[in-house]
MARMISE-458873 format. One record per residue: x, y, z of N, C-alpha, C, O in turn; residue in three letters. Coordinates in steps of 0.02 Angstrom, whole numbers, plus 32768, in hexadecimal, padded with zeros to 4 digits. Example, Ala and Ser with C-alpha at 12.3 -4.5 7.8 and 13.67 -1.06 7.14 Angstrom:
# residues 2
82947EE4818682677F1F818682947F5B818682C87F5A81A7Ala 82827F90816282AC7FCB816582858002818A829E80398192Ser 
***
This chain:
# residues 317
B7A67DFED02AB7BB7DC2D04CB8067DB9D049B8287DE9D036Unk B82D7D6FD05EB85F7D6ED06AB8857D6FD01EB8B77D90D010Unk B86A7D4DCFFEB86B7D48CF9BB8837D95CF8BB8BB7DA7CF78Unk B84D7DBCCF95B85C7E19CF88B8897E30CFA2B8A57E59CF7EUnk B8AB7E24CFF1B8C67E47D004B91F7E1ECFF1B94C7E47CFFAUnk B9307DEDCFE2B96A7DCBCFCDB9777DD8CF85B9AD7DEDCF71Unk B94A7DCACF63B93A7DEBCF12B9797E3CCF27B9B77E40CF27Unk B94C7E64CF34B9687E90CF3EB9A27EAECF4AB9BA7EE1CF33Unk B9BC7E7DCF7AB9F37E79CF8ABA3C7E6FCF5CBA6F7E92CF57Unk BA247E2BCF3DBA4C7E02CF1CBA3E7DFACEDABA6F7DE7CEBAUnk BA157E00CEC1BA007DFFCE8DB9D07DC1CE68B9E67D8ACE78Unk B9AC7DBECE4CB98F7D86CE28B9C67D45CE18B9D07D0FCE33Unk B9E47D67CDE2BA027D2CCDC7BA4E7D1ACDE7BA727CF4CDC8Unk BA657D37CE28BA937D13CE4ABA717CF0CE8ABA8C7CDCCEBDUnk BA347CF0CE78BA0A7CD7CEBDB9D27C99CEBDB99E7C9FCE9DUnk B9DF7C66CEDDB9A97C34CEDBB9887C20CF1DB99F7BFFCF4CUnk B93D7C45CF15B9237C32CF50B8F27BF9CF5DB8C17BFBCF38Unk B8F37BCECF82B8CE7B7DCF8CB8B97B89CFD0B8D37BAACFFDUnk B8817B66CFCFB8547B50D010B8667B15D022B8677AEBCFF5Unk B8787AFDD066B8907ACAD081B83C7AA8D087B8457A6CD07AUnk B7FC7AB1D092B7D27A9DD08CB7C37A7FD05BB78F7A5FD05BUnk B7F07A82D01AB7EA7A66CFC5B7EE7A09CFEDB7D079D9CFD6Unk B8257A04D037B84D79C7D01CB82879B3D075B7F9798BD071Unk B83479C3D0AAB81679BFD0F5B7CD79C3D0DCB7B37991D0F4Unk B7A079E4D0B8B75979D7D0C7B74879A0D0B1B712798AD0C4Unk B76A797DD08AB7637931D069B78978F4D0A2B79878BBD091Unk B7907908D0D0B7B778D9D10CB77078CDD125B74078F2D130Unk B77A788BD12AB74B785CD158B7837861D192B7BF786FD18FUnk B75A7851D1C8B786783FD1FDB7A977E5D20AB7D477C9D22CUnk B77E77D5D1DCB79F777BD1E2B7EA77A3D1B1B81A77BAD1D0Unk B7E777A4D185B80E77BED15AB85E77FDD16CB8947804D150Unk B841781ED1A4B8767854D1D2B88A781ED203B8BF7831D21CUnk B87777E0D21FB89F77BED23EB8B87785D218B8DC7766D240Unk B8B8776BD1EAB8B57747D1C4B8F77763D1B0B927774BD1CEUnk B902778CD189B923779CD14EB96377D7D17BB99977E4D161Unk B95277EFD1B5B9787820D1CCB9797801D200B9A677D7D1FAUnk B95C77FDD23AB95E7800D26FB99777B0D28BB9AD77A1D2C3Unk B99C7797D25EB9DC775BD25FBA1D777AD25BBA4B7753D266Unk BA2A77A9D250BA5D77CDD245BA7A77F6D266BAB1780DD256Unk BA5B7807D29ABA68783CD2D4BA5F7819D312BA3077F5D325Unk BAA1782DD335BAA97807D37CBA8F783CD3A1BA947877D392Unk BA6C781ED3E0BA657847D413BA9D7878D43CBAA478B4D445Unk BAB87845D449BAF87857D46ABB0F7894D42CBB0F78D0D43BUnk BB1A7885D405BB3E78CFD3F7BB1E790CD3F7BB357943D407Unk BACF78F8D3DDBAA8793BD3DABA927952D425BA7D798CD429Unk BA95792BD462BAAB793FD4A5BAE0797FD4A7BAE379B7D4C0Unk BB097950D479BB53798CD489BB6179CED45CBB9379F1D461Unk BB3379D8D437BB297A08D410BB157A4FD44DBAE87A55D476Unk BB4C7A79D43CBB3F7AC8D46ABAF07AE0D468BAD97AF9D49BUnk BACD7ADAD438BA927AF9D43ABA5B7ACCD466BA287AE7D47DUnk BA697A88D46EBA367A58D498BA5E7A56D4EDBA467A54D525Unk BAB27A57D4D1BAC17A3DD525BAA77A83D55DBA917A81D597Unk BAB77AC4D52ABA957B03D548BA577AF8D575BA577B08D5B0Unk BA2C7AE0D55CB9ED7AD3D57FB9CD7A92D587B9927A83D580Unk BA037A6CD598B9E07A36D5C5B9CA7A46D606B99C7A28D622Unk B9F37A82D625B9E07A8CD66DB99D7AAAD675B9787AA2D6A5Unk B9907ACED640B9537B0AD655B9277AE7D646B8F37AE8D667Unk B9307AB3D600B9027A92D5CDB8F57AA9D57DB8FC7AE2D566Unk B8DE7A69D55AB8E87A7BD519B8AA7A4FD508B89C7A19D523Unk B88B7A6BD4DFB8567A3FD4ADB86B79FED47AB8A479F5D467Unk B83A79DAD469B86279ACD446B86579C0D3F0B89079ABD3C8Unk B82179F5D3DEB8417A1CD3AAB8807A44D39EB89E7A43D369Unk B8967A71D3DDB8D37A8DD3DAB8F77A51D3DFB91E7A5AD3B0Unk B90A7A11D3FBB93979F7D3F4B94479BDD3B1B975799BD3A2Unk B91B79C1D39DB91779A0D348B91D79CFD30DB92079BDD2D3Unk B9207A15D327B9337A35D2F5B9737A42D2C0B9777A5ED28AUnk B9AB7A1BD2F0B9E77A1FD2C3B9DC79E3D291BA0579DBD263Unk B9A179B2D299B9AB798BD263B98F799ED226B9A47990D1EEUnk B93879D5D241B93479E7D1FBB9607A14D1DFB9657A13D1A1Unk B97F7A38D1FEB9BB7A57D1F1B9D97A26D1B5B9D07A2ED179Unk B9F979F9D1D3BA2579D4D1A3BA0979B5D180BA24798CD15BUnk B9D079BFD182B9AE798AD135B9B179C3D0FDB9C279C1D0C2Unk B99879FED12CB99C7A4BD0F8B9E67A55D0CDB9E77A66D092Unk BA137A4AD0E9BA607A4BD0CCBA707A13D090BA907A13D05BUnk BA3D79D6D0C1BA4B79A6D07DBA3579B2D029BA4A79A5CFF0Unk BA0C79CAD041B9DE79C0D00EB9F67A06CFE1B9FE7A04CFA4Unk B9FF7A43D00BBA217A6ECFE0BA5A7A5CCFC1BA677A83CF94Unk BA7E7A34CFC6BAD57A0DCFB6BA9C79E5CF86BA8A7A0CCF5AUnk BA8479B8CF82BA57798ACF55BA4879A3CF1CBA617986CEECUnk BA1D79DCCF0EB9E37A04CEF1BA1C7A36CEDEBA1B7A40CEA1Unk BA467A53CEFABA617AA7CEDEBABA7A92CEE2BADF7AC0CED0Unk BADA7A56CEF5BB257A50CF06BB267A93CF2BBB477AC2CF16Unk BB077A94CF59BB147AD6CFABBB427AAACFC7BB327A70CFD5Unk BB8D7ACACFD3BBC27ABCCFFFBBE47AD2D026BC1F7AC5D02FUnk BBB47B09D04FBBBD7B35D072BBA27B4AD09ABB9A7B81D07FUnk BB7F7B50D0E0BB547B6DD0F1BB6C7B94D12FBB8C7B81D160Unk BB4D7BDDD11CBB537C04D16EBB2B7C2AD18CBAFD7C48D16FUnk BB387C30D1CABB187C36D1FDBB297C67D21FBB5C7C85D20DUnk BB027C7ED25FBB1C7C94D2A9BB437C4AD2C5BB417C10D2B0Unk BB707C71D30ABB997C51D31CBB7A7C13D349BB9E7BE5D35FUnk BB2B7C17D356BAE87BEED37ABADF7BC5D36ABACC7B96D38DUnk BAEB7BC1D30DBAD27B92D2E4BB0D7B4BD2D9BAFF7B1BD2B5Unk BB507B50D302BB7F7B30D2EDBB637AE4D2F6BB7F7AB1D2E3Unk BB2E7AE9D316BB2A7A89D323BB047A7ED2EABB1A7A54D2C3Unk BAC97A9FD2DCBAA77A9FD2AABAA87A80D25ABA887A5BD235Unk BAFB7AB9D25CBB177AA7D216BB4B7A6BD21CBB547A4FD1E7Unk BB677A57D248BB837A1FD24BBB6879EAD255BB8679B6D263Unk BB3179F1D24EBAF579B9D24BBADC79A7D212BAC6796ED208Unk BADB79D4D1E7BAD479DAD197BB1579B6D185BB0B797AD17DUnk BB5379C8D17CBB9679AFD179BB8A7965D181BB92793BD155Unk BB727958D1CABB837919D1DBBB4F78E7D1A6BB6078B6D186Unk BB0C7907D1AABAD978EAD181BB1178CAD135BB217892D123Unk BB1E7908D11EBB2678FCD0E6BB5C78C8D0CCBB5A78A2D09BUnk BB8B78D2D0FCBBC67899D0EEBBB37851D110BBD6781FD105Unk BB6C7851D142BB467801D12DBB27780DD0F5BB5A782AD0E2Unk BB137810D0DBBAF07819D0A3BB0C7805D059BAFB77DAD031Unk BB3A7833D058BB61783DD010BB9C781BD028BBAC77F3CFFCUnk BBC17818D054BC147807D075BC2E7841D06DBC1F7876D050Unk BC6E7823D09BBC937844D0CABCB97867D099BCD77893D0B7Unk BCCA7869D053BCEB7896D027BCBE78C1CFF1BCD278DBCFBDUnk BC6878C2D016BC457906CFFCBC62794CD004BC937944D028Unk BC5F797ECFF9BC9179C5D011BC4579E4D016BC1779EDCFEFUnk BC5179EED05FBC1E7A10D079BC437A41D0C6BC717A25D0E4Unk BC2E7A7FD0DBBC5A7AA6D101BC2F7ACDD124BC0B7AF0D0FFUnk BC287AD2D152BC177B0FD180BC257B53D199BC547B4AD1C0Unk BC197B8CD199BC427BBDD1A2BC0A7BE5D1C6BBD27BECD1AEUnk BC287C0AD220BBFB7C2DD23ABC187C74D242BC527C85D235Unk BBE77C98D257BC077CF0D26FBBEB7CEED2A4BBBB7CCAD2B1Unk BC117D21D2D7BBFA7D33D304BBC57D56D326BBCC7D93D326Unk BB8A7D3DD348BB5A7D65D34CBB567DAFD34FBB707DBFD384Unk BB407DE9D32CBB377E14D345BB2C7E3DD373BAEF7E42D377Unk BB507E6BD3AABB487E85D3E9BB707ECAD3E6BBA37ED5D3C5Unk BB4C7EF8D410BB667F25D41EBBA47F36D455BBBC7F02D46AUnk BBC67F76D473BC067F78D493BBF17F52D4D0BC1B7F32D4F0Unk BB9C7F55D4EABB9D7F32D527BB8A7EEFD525BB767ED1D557Unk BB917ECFD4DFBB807E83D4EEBB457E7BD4DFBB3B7E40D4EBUnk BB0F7E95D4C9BACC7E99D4BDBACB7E7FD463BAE77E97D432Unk BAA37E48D46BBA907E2ED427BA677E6CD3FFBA4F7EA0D415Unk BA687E4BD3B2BA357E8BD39DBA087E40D38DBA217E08D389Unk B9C07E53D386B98A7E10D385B94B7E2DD3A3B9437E61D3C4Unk B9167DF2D38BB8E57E0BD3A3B8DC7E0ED3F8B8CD7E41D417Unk B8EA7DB9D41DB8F07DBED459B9177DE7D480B9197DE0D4BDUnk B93D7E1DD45BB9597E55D48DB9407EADD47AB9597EE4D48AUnk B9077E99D455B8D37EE1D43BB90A7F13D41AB9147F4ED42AUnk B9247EF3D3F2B95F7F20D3CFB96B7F28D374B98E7F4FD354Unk B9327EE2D35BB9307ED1D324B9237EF4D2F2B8F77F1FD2FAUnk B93B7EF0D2C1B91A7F2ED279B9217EF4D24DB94D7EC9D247Unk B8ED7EFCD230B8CF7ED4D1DDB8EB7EFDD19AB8F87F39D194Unk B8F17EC0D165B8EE7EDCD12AB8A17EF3D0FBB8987F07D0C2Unk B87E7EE8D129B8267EE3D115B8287F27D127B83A7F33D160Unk B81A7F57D102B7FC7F9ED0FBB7BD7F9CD13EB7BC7FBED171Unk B7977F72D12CB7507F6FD14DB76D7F67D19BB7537F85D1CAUnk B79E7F41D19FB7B97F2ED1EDB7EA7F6FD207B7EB7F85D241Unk B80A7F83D1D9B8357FBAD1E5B8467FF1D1C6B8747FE4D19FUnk B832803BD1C5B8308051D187B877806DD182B8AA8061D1A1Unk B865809ED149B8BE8093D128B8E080DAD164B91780F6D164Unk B8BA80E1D17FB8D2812BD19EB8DA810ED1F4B903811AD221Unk B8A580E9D1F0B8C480C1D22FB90780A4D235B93780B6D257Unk B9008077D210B94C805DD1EBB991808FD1DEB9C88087D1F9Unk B98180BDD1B3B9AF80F2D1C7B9B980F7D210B9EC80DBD224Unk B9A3810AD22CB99F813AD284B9CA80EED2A4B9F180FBD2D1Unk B9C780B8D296B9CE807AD2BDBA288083D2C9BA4D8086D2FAUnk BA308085D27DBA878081D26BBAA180C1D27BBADD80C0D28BUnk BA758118D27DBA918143D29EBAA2814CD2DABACD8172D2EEUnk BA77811FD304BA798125D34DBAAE8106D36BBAC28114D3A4Unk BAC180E2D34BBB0B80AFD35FBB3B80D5D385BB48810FD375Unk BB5E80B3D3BFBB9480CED3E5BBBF80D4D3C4BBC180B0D392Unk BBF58103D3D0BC26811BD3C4BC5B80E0D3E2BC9680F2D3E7Unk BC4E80A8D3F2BC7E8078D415BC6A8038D3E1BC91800AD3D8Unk BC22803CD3BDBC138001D38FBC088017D33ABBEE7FF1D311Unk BC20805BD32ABC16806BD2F3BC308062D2C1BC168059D28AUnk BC898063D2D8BCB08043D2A9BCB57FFFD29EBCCC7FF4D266Unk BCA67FC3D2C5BCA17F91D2C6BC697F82D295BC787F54D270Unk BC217FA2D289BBE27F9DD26CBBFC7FAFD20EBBEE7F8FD1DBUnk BC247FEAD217BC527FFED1D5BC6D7FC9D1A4BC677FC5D167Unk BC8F7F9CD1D7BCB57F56D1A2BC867F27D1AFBC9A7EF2D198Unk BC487F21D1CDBC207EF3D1C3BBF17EF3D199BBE77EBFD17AUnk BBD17F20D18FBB9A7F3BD163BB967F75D12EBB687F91D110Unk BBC87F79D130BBDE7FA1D0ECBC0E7F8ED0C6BC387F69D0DFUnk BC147FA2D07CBC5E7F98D042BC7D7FD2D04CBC9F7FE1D01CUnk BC7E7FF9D07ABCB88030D072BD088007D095BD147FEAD0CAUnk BD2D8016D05BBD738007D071BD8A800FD0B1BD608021D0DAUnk BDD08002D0C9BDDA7FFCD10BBE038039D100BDD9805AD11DUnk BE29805FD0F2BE4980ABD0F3BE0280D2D0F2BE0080FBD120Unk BDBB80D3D0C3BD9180FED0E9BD7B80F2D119BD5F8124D12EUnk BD7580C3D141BD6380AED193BD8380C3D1A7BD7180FBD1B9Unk BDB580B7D1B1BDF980DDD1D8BDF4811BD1E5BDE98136D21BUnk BE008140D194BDF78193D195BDA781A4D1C3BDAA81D0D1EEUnk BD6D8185D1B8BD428180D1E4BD3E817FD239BD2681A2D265Unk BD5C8151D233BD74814AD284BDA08180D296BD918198D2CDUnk BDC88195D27FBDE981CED2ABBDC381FDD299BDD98231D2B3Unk BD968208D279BD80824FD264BD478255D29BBD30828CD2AAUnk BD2B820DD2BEBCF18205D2E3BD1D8218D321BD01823DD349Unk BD548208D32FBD808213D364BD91825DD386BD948273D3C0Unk BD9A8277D33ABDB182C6D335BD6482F4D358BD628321D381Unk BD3382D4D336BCF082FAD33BBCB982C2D34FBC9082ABD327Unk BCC182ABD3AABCA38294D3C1BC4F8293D3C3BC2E825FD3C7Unk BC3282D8D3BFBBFB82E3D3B4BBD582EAD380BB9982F9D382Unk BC0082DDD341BBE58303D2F4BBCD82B5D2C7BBBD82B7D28CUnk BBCE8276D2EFBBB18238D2E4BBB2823DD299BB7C8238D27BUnk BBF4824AD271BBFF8245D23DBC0181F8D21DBBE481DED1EDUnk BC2C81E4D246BC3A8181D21EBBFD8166D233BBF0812DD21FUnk BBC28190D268BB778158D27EBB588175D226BB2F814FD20DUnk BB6881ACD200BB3381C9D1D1BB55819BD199BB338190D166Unk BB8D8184D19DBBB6816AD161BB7C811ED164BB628108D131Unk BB708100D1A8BB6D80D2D19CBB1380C7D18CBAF380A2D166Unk BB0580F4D1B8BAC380F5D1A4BAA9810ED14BBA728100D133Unk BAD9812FD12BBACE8140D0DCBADA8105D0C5BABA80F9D091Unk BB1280C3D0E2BB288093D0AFBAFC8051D0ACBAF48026D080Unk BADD805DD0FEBAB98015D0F6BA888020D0E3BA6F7FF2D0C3Unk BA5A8065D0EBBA10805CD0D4BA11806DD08DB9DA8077D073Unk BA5A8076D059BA5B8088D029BA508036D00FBA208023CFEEUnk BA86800FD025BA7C7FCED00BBA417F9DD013BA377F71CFE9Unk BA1C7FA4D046B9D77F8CD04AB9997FB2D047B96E7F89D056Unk B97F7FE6D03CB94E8028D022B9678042CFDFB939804FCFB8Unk B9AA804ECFC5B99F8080CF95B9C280C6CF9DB9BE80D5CFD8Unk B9DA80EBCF81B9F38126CF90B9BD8160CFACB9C18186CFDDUnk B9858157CF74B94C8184CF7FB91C8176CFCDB8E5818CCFDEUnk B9448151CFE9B9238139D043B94F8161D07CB9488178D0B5Unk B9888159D041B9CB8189D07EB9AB81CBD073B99D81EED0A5Unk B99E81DED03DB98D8237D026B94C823DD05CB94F826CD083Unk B91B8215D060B8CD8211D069B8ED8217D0BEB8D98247D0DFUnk B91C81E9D0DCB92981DED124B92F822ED13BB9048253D154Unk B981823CD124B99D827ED140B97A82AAD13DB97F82D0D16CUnk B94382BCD107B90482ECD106B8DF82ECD133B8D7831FD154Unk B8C282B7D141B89882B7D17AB8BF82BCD1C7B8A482DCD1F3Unk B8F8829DD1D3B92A82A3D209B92582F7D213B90B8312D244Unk B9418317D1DDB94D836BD1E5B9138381D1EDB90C83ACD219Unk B8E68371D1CFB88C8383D1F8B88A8380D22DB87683B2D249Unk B897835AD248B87D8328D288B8A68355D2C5B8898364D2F9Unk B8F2836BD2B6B922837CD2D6B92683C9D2E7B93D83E4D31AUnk B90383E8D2A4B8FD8430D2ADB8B18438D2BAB89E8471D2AFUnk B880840CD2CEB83A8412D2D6B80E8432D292B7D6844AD29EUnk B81F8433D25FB80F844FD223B7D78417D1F9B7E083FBD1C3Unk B79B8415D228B78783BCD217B73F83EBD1F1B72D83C8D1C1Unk B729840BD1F3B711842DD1DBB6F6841ED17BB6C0841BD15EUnk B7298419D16EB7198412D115B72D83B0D108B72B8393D0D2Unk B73E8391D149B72F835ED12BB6EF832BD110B6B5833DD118Unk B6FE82F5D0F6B6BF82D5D0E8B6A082A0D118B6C38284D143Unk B65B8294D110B651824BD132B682821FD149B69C8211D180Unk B6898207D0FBB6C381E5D0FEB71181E4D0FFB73781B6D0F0Unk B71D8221D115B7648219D136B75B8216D194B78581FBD1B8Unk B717823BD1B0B7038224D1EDB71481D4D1E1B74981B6D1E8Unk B6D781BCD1CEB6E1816DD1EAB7138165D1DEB735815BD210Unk B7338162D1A5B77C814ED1A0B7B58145D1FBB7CA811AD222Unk B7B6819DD1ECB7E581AAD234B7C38198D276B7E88196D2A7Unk B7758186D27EB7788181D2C2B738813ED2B9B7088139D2E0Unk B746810AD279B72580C6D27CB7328099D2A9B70A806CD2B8Unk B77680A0D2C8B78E8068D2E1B7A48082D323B7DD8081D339Unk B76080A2D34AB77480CCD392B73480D2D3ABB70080D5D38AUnk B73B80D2D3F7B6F780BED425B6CE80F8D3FEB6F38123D3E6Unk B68A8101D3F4B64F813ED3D6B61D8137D406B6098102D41EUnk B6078176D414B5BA8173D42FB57C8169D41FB571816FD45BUnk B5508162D40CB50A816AD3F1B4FB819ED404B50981B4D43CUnk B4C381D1D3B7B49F81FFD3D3B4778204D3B5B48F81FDD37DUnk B44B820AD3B0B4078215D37DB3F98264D35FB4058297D381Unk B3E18265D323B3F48296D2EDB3C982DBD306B3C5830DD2E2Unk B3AA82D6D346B3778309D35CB3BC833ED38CB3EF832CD3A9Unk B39F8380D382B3BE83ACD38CB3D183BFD3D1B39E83B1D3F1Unk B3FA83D6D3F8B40D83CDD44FB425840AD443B42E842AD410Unk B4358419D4A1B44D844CD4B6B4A5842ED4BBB4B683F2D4B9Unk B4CB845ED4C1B51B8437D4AFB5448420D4F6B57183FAD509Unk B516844ED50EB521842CD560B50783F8D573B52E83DAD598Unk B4C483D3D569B4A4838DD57CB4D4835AD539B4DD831DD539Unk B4E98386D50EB4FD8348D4CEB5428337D4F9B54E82FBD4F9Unk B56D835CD51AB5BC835DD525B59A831CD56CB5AF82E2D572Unk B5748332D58CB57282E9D5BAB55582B4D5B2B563827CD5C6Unk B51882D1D585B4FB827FD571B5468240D558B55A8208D565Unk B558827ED52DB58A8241D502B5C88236D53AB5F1820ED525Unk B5D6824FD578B6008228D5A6B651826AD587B68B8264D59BUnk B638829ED557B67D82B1D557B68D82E9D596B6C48304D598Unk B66182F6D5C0B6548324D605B63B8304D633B60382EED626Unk B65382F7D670B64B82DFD6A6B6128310D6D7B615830FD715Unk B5EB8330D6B7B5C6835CD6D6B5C0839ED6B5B5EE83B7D693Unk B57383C2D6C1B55C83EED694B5868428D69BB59B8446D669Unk B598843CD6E7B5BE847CD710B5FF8476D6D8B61184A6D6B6Unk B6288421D6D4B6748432D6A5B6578433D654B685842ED62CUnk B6278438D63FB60B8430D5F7B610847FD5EEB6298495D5BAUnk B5F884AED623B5CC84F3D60FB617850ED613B629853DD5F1Unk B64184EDD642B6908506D645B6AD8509D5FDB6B7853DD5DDUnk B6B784D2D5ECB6DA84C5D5B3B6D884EDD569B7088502D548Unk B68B84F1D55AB66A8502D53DB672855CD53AB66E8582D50BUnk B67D8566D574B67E85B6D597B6B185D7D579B6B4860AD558Unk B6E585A4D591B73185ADD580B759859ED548B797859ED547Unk B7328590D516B738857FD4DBB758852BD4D5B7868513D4B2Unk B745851ED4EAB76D84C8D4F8B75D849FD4C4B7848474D4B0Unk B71A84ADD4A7B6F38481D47EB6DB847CD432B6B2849FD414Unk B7028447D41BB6E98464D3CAB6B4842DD3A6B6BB83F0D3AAUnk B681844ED385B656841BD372B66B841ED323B6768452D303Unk B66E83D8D30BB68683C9D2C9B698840FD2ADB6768436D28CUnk B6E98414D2CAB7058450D2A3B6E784A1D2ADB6F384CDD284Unk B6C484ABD2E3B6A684F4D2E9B6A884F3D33FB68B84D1D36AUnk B6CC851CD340B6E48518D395B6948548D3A2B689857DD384Unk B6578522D3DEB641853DD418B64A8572D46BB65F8567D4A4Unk B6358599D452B64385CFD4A6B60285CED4BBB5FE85D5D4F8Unk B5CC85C7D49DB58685CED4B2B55985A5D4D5B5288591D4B5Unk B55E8595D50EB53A8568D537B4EC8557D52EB4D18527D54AUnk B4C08594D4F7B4898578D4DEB4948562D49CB45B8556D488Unk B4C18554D465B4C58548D433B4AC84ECD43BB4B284C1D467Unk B48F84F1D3F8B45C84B6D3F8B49C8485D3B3B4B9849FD383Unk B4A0843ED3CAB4BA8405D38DB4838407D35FB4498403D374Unk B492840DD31FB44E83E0D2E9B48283A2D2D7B4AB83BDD2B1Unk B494835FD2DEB49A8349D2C7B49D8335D27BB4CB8318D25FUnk B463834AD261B452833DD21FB47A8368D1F6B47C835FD1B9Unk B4958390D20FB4E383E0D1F2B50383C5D1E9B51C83D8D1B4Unk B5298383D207B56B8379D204B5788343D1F2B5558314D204Unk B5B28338D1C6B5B382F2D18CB59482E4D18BB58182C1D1BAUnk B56982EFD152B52F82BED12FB4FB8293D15EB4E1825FD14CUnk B4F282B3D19CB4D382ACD1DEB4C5827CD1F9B4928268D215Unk B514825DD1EAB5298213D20EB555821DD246B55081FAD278Unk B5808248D242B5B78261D27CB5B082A0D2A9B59582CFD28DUnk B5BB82A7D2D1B5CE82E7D2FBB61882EBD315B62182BDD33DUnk B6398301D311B6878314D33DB693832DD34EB6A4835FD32EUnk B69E832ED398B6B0834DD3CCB6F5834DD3D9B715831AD3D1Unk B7188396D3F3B75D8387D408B74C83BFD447B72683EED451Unk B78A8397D470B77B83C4D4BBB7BD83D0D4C3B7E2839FD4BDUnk B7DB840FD4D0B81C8419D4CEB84D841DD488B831842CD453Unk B87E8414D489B892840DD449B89F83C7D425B8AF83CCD3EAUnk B89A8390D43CB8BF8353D41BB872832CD424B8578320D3EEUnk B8438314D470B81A82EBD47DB7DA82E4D44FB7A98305D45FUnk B7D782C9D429B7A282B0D40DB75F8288D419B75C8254D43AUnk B72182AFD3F6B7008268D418B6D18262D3E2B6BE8293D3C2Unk B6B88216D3D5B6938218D398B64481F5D3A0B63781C0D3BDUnk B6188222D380B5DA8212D387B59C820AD341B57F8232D31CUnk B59B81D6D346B57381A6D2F9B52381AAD311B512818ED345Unk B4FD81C6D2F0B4B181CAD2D6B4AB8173D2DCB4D9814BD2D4Unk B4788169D2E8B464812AD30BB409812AD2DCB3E180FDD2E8Unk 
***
């Protein structure tokens, strides 16, 4: 959970984590207008960027009461923990100035309480990273695994890599630099994408996730999938469209179209012919060679590669 994965991060004892439900699930609603809702003008929370945004399209009246539990949340952290600080994305600025404002009705106008936002995350073309733009990666293993996660921060442009460098990593700014021109010098050798991908999944996985990643990457890259395990399959291909197939044995030509990786039997017997096709790590030429499913990882997976890079993955059902 969120407890495990901050723990982790930060450590136990520089870290205090609270449920805002400890102090909101005890709100009556006579009591949220009563005690808060005297305190907040319309008019301003009108003028707040995140509500005036969508008055045109429309807004719920939960989304638009949310900066107050917002600011009851701030209060009460300033109350309970002296929190005098809070930050955000750059979305959240009404949010937290709603907390601010809460608090100096509350306590007065010489409480020290402060807001501080960053700028949303986006790539060279302006593209958020988030769930609503199908770009998101978790710190939840189960949501993202660590090799996924690796591959996420390798794939990065060469126009957003160094920027990702001073954001998400402690490497100094002379090794960025030396980075950056070295990515400059050797456009294709996605050296500062491997720097960054070793630093972040080192700091949230572990070192032994970077070792576990690049292993399976160099599998994956030289088709050498062969001696891996179950579980470095799911690992590398958990979080990617899979086919269903059932553990009974096929011809490799009905398996290549059932599962949609051949658009027809004539380009299957091609492929296959021509050596195109490798089944979990043992390249096929034989157009009667039969799948056993039950052969390959622990006779949960099958893997298919067509060509040299295309993958396709198929889970026992």
């Amino acid at each position: 959970g969120i407890t495990e994965q901050v723990t982790k991060l930060f450590g136990d004892e520089k870290t205090a984590i609270v449920n805002n439900n400890d102090w909101l699930g005890k709100l009556t609603l006579t009591d949220f207008l009563r005690d808060y809702g005297k305190l907040f003008s319309i008019n301003v929370m009108l003028k707040k960027d995140v509500v005036a945004s969508r008055l045109e399209t429309g807004i719920s009246f939960t989304e638009f009461t949310y900066q107050i539990l917002q600011g009851i949340d701030y209060h009460e952290l300033w109350r309970r923990h002296n929190v005098q600080l809070q930050i955000g994305g750059s979305d959240q600025w009404g949010n937290i100035t709603s907390g601010i404002d809460l608090i100096h009705s509350i306590e007065g106008n010489n409480a020290t309480a402060f807001g501080l936002t960053i700028p949303l995350m986006t790539d060279s073309s302006g593209k958020k990273f988030g769930k609503s733009e199908g770009n998101a990666i978790w710190l939840n293993t189960e949501k993202t695994s660590p090799y996924t996660f690796y591959q996420f921060w390798y794939n990065q442009s060469d126009e957003d890599v160094v920027k990702y460098l001073k954001y998400f990593t402690f490497l100094g700014v002379d090794e960025i630099n030396n980075l950056e021109q070295e990515a400059k010098n050797n456009p294709g050798g996605r050296i500062a994408q491997k720097r960054l991908a070793q630093e972040v999944t080192k700091f949230v996985h572990g070192e032994q996730a970077v070792a576990d990643a690049e292993k399976l990457s160099a599998a994956l890259f030289s088709g050498d999938v062969a001696n891996l395990s179950a579980a470095d399959i799911a690992d590398a291909f958990g979080g990617v469209p899979s086919f269903d197939i059932t553990s009974e044995k096929k011809n490799v030509v009905d398996f290549l179209v059932d599962g949609e990786i051949e658009k027809s039997k004539r380009q299957a017997r091609e492929d296959v012919t021509n050596g195109a096709i490798t089944i979990s790590g043992e390249k096929v030429t034989d157009v009667n060679f039969e799948i056993d499913p039950t052969k390959h990882y622990d006779g949960e997976f099958v893997l298919v590669r067509r060509g040299k890079k295309k993958y396709f993955f198929g889970k026992v059902k």
